[in-house]
N, CA and C atoms as an extended XYZ file, in Angstrom:
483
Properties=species:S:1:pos:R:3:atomname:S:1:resname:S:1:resid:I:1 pbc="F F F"
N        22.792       -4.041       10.854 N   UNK     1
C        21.979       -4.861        9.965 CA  UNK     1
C        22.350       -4.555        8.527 C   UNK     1
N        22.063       -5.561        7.657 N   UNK     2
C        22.535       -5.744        6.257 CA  UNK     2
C        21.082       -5.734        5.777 C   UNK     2
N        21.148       -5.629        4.551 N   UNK     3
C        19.779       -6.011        3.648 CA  UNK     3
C        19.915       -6.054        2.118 C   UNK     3
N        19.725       -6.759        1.761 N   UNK     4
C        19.428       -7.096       -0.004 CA  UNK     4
C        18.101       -7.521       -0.203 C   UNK     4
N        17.861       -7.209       -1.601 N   UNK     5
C        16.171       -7.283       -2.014 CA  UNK     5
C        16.643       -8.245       -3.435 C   UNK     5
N        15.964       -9.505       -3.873 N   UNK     6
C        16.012       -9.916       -4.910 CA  UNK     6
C        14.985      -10.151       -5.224 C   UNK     6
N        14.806      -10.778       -6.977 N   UNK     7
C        13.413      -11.114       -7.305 CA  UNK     7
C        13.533      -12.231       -8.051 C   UNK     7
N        12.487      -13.278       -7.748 N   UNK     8
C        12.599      -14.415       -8.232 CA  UNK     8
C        11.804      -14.934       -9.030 C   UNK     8
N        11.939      -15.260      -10.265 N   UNK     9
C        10.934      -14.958      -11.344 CA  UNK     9
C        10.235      -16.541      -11.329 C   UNK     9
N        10.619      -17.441      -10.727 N   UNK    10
C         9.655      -18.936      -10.541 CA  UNK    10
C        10.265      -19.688       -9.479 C   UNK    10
N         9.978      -20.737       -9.498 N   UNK    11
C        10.221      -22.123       -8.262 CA  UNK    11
C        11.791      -22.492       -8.888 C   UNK    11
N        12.350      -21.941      -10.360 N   UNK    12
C        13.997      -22.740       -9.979 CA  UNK    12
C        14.826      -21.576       -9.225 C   UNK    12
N        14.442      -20.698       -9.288 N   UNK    13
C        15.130      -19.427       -8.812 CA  UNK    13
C        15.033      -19.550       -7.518 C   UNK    13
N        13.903      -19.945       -6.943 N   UNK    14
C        13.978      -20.140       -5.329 CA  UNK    14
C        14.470      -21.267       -4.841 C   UNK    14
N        14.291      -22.829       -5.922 N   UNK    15
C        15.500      -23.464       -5.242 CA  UNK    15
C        16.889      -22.963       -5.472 C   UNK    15
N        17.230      -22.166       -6.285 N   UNK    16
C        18.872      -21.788       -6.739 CA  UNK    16
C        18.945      -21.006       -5.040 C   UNK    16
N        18.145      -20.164       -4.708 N   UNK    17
C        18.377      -19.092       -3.898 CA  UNK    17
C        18.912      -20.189       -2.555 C   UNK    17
N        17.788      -20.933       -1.978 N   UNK    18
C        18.278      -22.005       -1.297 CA  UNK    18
C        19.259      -22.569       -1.077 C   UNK    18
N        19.664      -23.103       -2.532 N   UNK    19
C        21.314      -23.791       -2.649 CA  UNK    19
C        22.210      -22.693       -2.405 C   UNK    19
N        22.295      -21.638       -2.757 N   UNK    20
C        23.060      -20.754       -2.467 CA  UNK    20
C        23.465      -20.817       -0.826 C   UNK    20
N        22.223      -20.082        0.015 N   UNK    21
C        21.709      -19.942        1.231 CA  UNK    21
C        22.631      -21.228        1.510 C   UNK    21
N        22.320      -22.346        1.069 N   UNK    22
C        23.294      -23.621        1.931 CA  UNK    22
C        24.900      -23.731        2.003 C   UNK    22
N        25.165      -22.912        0.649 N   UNK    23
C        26.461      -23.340        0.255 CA  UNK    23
C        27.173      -21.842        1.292 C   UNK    23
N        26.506      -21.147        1.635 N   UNK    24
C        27.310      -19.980        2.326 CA  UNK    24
C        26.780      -20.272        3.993 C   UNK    24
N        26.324      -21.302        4.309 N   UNK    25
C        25.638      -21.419        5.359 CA  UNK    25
C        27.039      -21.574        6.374 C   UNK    25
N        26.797      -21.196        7.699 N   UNK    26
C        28.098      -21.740        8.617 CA  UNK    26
C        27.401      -22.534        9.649 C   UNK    26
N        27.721      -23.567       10.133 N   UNK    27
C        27.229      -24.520       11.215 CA  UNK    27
C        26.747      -23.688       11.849 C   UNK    27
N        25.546      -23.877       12.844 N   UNK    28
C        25.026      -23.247       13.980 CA  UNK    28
C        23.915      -21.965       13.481 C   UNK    28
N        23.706      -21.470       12.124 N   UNK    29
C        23.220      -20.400       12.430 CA  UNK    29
C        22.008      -20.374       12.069 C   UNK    29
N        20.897      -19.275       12.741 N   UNK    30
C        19.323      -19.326       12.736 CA  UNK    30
C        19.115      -18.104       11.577 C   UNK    30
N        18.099      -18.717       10.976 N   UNK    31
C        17.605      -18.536        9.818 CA  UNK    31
C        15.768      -18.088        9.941 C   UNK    31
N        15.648      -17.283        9.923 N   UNK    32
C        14.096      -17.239       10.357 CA  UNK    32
C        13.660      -16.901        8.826 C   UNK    32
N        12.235      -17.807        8.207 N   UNK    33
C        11.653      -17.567        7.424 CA  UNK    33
C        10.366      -16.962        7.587 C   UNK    33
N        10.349      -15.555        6.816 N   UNK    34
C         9.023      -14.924        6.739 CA  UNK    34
C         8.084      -14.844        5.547 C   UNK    34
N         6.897      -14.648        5.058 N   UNK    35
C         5.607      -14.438        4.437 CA  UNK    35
C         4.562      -14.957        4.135 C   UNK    35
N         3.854      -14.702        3.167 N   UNK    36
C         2.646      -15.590        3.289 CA  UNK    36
C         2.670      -17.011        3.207 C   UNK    36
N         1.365      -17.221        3.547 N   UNK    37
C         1.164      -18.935        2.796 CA  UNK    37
C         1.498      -19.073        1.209 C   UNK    37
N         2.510      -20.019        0.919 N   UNK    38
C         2.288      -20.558       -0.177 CA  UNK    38
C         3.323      -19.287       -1.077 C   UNK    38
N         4.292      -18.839       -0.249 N   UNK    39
C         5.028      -18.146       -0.651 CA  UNK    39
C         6.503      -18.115       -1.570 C   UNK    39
N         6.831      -19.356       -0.907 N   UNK    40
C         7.871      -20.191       -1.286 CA  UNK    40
C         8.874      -20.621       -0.159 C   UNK    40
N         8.447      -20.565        1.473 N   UNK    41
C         9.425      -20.877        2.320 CA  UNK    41
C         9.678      -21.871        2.254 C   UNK    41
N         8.826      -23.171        2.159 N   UNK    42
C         9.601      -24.356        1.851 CA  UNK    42
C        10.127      -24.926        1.320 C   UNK    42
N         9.929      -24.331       -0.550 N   UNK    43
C        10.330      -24.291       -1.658 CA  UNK    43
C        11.906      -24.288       -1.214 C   UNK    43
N        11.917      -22.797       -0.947 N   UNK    44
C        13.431      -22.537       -0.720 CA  UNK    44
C        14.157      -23.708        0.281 C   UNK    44
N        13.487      -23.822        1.689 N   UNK    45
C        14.208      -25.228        2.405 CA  UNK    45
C        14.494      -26.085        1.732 C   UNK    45
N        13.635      -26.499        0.525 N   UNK    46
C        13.712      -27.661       -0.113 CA  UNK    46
C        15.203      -27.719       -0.814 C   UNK    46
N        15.738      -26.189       -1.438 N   UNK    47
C        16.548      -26.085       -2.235 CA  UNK    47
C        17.868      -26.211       -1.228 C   UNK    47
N        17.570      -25.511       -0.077 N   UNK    48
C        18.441      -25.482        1.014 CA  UNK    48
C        18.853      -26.897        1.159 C   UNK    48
N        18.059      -27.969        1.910 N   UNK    49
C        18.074      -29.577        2.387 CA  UNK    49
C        18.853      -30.341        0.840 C   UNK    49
N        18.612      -30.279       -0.486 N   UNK    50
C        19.109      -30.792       -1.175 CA  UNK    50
C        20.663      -30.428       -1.394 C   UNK    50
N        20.700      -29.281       -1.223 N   UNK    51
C        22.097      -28.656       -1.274 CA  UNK    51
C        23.227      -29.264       -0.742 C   UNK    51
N        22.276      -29.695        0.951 N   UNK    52
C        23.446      -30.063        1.369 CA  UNK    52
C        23.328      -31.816        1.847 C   UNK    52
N        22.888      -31.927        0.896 N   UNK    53
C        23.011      -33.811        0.440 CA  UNK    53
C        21.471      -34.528        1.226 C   UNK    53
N        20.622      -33.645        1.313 N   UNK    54
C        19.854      -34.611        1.563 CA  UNK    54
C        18.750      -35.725       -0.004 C   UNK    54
N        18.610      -36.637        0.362 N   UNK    55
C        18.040      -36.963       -0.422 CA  UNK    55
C        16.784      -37.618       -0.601 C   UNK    55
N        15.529      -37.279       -1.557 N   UNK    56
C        14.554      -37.711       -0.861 CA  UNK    56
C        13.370      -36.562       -0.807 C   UNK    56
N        12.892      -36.724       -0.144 N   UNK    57
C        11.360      -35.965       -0.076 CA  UNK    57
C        11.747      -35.024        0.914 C   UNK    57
N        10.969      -33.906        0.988 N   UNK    58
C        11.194      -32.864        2.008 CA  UNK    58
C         9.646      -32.397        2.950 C   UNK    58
N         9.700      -33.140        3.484 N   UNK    59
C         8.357      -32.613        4.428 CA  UNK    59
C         8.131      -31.165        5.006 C   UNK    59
N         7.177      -30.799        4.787 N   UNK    60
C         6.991      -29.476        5.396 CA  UNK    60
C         6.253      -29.682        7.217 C   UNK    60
N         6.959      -29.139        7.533 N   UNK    61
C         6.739      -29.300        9.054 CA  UNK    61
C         5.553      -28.547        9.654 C   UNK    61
N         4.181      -28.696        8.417 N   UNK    62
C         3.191      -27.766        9.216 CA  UNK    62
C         2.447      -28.160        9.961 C   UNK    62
N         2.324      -29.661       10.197 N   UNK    63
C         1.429      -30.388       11.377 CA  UNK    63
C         2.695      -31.133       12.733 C   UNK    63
N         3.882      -31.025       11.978 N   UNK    64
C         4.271      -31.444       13.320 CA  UNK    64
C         5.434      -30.782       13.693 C   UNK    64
N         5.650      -29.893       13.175 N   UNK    65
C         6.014      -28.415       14.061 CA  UNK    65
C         8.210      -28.277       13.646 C   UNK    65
N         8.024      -29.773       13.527 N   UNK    66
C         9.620      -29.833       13.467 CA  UNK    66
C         9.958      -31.344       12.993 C   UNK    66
N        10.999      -30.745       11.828 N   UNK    67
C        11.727      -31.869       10.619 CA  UNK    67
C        12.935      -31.627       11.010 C   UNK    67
N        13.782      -33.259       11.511 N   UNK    68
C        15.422      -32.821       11.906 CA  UNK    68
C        15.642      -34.043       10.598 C   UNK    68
N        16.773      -33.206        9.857 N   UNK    69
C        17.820      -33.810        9.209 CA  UNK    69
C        19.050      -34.181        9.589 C   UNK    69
N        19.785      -35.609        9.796 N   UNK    70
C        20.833      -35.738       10.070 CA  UNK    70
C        21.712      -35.760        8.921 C   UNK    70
N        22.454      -35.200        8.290 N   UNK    71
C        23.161      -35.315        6.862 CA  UNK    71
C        24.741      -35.674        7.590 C   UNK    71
N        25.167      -35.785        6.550 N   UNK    72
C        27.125      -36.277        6.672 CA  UNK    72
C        27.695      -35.620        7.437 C   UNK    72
N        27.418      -34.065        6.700 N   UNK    73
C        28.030      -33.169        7.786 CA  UNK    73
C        27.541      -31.993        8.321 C   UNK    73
N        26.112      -32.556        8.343 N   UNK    74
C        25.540      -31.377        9.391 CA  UNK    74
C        23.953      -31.817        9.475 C   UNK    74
N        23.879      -30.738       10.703 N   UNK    75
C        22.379      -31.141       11.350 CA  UNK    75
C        21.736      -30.150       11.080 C   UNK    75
N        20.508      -30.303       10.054 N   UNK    76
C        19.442      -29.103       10.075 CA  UNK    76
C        18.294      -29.702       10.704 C   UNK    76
N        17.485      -28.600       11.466 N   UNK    77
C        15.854      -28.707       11.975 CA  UNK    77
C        15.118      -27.470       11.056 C   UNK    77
N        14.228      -28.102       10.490 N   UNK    78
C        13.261      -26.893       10.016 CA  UNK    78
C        11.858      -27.449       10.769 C   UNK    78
N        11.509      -26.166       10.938 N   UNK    79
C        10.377      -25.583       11.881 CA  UNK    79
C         9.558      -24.773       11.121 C   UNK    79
N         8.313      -24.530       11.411 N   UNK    80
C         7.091      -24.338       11.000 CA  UNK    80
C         6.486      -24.085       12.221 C   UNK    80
N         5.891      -22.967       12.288 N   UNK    81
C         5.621      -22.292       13.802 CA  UNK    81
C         4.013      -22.010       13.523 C   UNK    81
N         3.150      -22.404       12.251 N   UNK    82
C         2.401      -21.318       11.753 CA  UNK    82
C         0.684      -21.795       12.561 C   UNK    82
N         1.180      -22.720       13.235 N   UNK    83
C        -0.072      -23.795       13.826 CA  UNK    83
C        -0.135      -23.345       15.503 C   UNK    83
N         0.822      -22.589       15.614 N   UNK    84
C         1.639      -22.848       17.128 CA  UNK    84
C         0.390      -21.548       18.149 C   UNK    84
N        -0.383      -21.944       18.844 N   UNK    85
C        -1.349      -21.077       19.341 CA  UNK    85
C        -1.057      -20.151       20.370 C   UNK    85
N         0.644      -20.951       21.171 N   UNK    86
C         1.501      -20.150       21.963 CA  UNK    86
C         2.769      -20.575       22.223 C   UNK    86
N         3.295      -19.491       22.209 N   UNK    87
C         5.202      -20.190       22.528 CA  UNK    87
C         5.425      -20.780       23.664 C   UNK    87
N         4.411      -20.677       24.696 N   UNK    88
C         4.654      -22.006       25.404 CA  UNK    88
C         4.738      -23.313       25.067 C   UNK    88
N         4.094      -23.318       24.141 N   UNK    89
C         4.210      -25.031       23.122 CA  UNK    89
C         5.574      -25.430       22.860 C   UNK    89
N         6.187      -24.260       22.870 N   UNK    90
C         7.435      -24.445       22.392 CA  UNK    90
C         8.780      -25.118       23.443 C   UNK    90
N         8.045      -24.151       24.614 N   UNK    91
C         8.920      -24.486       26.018 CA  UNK    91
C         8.852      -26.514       26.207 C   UNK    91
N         7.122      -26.346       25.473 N   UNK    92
C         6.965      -27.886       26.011 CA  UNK    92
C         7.548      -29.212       25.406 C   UNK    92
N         7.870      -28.948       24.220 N   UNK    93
C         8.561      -29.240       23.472 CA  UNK    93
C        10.424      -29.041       23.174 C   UNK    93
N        10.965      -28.582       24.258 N   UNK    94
C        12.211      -28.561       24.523 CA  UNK    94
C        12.548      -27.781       23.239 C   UNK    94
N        12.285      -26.700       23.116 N   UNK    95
C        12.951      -25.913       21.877 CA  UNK    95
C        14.415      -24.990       22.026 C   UNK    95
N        14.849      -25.289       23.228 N   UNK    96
C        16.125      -24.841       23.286 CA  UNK    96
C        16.951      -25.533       23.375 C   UNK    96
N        16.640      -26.863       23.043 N   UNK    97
C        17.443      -28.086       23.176 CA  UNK    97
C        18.229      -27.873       21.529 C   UNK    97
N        17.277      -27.572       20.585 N   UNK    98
C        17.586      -27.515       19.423 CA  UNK    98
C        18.885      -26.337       18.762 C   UNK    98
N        19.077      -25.552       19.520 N   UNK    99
C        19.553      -24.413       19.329 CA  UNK    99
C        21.124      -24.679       20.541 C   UNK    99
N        21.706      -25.571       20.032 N   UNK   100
C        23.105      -25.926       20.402 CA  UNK   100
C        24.048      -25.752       20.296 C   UNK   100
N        24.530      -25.181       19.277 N   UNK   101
C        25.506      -24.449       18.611 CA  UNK   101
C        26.236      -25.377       17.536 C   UNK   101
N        25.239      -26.535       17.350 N   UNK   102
C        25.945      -27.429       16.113 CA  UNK   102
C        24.583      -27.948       14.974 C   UNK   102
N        24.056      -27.171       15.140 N   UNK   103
C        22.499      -27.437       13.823 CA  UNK   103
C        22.018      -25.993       13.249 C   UNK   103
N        22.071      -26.113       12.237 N   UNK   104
C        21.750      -25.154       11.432 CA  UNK   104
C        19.811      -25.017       11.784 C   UNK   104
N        19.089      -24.163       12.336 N   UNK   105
C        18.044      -24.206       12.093 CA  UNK   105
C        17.104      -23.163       11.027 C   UNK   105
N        16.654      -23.798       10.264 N   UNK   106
C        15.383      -22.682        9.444 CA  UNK   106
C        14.484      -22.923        9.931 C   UNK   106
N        13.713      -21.860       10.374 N   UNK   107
C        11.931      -21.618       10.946 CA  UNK   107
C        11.192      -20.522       10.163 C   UNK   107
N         9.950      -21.132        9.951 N   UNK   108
C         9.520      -20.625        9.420 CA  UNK   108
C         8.267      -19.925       10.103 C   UNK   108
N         7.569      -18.740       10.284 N   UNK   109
C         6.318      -18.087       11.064 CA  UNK   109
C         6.996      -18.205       12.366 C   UNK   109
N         8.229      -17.580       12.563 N   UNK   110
C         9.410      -17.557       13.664 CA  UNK   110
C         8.321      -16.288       15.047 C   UNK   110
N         7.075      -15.614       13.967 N   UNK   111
C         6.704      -14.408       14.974 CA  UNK   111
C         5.781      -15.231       15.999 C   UNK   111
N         5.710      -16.196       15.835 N   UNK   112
C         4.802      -16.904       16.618 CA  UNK   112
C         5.182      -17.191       17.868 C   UNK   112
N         6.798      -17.514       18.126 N   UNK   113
C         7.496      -17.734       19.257 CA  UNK   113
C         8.918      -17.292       19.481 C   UNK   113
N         8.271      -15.692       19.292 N   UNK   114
C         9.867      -14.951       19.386 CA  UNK   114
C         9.959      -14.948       20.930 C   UNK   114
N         8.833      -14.681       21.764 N   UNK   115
C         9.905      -14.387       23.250 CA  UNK   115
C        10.391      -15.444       23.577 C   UNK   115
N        11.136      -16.861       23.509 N   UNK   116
C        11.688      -17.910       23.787 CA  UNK   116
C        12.713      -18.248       22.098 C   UNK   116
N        12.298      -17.561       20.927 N   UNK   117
C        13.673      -18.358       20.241 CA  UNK   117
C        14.967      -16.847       20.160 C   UNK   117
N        16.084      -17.840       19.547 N   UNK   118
C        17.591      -17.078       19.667 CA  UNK   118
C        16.894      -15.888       18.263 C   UNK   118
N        17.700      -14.527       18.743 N   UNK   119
C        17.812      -13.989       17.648 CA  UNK   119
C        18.540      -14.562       16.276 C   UNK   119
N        17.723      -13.740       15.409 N   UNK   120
C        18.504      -14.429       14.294 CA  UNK   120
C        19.429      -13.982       13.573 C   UNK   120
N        19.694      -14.738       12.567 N   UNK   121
C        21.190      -14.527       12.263 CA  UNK   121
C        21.042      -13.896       10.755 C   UNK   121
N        20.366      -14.881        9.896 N   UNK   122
C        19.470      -13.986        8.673 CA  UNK   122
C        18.297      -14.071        8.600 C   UNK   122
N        17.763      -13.089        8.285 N   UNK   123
C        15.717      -13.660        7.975 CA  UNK   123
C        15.742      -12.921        6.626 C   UNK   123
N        15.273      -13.967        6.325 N   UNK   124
C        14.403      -13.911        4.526 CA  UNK   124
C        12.642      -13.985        4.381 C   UNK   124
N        12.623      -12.428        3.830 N   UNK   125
C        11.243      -12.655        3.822 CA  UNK   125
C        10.501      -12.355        2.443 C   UNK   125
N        10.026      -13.346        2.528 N   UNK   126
C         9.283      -13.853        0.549 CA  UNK   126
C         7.738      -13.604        0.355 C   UNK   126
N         7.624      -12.298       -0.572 N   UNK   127
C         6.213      -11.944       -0.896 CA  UNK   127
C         5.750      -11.791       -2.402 C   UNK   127
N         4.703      -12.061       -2.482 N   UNK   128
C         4.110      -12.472       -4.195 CA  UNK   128
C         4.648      -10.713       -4.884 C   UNK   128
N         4.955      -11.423       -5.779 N   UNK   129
C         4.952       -9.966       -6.919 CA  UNK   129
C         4.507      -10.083       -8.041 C   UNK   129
N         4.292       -9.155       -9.067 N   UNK   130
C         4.117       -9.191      -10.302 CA  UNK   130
C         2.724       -9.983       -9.998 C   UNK   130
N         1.563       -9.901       -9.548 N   UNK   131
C         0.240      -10.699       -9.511 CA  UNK   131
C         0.423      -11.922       -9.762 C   UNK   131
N         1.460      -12.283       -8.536 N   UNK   132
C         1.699      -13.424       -7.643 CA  UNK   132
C         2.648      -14.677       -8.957 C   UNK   132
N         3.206      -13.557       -9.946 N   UNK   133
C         4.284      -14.661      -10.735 CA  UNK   133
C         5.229      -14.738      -10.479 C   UNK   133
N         6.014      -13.940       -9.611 N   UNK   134
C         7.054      -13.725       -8.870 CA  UNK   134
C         7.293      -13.752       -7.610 C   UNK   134
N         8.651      -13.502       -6.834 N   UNK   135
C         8.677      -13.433       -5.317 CA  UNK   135
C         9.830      -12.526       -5.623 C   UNK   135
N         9.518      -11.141       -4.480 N   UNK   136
C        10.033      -10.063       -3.763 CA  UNK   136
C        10.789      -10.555       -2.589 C   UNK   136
N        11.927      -11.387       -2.792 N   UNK   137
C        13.115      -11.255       -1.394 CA  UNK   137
C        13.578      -10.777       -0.669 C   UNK   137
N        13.470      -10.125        0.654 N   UNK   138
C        14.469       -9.293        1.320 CA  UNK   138
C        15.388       -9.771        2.209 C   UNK   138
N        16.266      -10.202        2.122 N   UNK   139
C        17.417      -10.854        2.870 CA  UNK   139
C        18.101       -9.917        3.820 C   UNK   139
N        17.677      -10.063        5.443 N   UNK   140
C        18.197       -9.081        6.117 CA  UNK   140
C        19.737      -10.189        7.067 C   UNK   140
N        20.450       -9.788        7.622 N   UNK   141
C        21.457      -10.148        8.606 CA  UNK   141
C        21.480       -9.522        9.528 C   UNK   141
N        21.814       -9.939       10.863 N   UNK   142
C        21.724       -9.190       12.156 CA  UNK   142
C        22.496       -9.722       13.063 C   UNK   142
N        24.050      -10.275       12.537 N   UNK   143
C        24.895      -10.669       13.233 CA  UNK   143
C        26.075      -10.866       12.062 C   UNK   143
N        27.349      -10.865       13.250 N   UNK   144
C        28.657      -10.816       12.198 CA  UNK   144
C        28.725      -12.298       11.798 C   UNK   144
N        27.808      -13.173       11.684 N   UNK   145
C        27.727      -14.692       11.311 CA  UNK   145
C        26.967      -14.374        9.921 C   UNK   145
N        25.789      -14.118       10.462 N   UNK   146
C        24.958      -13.416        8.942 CA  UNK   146
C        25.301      -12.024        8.116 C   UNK   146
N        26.445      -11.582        8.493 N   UNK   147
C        26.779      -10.191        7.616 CA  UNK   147
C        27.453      -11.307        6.474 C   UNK   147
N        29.043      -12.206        7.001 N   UNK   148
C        29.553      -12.659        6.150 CA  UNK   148
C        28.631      -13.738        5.659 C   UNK   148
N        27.445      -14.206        5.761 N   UNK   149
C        26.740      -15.086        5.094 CA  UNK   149
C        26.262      -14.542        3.791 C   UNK   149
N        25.407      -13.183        4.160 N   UNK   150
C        24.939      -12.128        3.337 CA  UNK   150
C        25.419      -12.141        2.189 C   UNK   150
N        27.220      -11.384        2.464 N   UNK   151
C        28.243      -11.071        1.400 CA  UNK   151
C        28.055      -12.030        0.978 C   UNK   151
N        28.751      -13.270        1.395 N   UNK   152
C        29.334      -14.560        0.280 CA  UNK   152
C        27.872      -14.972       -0.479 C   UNK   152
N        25.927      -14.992        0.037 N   UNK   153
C        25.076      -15.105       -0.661 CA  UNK   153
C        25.120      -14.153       -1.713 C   UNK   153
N        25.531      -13.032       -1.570 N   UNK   154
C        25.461      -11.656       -2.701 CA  UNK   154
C        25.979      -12.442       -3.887 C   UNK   154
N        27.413      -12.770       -3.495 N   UNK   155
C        28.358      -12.899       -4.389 CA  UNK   155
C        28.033      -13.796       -5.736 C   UNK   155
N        28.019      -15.298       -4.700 N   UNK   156
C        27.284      -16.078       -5.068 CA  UNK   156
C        26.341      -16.080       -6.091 C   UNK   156
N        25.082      -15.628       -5.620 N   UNK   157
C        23.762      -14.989       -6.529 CA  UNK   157
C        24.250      -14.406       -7.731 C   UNK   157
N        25.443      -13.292       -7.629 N   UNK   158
C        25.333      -12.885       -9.330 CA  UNK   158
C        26.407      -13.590       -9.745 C   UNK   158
N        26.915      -14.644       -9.749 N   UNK   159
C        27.709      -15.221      -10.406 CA  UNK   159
C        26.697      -16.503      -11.091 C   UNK   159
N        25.529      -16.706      -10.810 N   UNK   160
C        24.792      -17.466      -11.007 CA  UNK   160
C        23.343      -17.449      -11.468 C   UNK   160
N        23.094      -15.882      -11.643 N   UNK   161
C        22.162      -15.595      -12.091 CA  UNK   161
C        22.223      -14.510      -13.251 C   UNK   161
């Protein structure tokens, strides 16, 4: 496992972090988003989905569990688990259908239905700082998909911040 800690001093920093996150992204890999409500996980998707050409509004998937993007050249699903009362919901809902090896997925409240989803590849987890003017990042990796994601996000990040 890898780990970096950043800090994000408002909402452009977490879409920058996003775009980043997209631009080092490789087809196929799971992304689990962690922390509170109102933390900035979707924020960041948002920055993520624009990155990579979507255009348009970005729904947060907290009432219906799952947003698929078809873009030019690639397929994201973001997920929102935070409603989910059991990961059987998940079975019922064909959630391994999603996990194909050609869609990028971000989920977010991923603890809700870990015994049925794929390990992940990076998880980012975003908590208030500075009396909630900031966000505390910890960007972990847990595969040689997300080590080189990691690096090239490192890189990335200080060339741009």
């Amino acid at each position: 496992m890898k780990k970096c800690v950043l800090m994000l001093s408002d909402e452009s920093k977490t879409l920058l972090l996003g775009a980043i996150l997209a631009s080092v992204c490789i087809r196929s890999c799971v992304i689990y988003l962690n922390g509170y409500v109102g933390s900035g996980k979707s924020v960041l998707c948002k920055g993520f989905l624009h990155a990579l050409g979507h255009v348009g509004h970005i729904n947060s998937p907290t009432y219906t569990l799952i947003e698929s993007y078809i873009l030019t050249h690639w397929n994201v699903c973001h997920f929102d688990f935070y409603r989910l009362t059991s990961s059987e919901e998940l079975e019922y809902m064909g959630i391994r259908d999603y996990f194909d090896g050609q869609t990028v997925c971000l989920i977010e409240w991923p603890k809700q239905g870990m015994e049925i989803l794929p390990t992940e590849d990076i998880s980012v987890t975003m908590n208030y700082h500075d009396c909630e003017k900031s966000r505390k990042v910890v960007i972990k990796s847990f595969s040689n998909l997300g080590h080189r994601m990691l690096d090239d996000l490192l890189a990335y990040w200080k060339l741009h911040v």
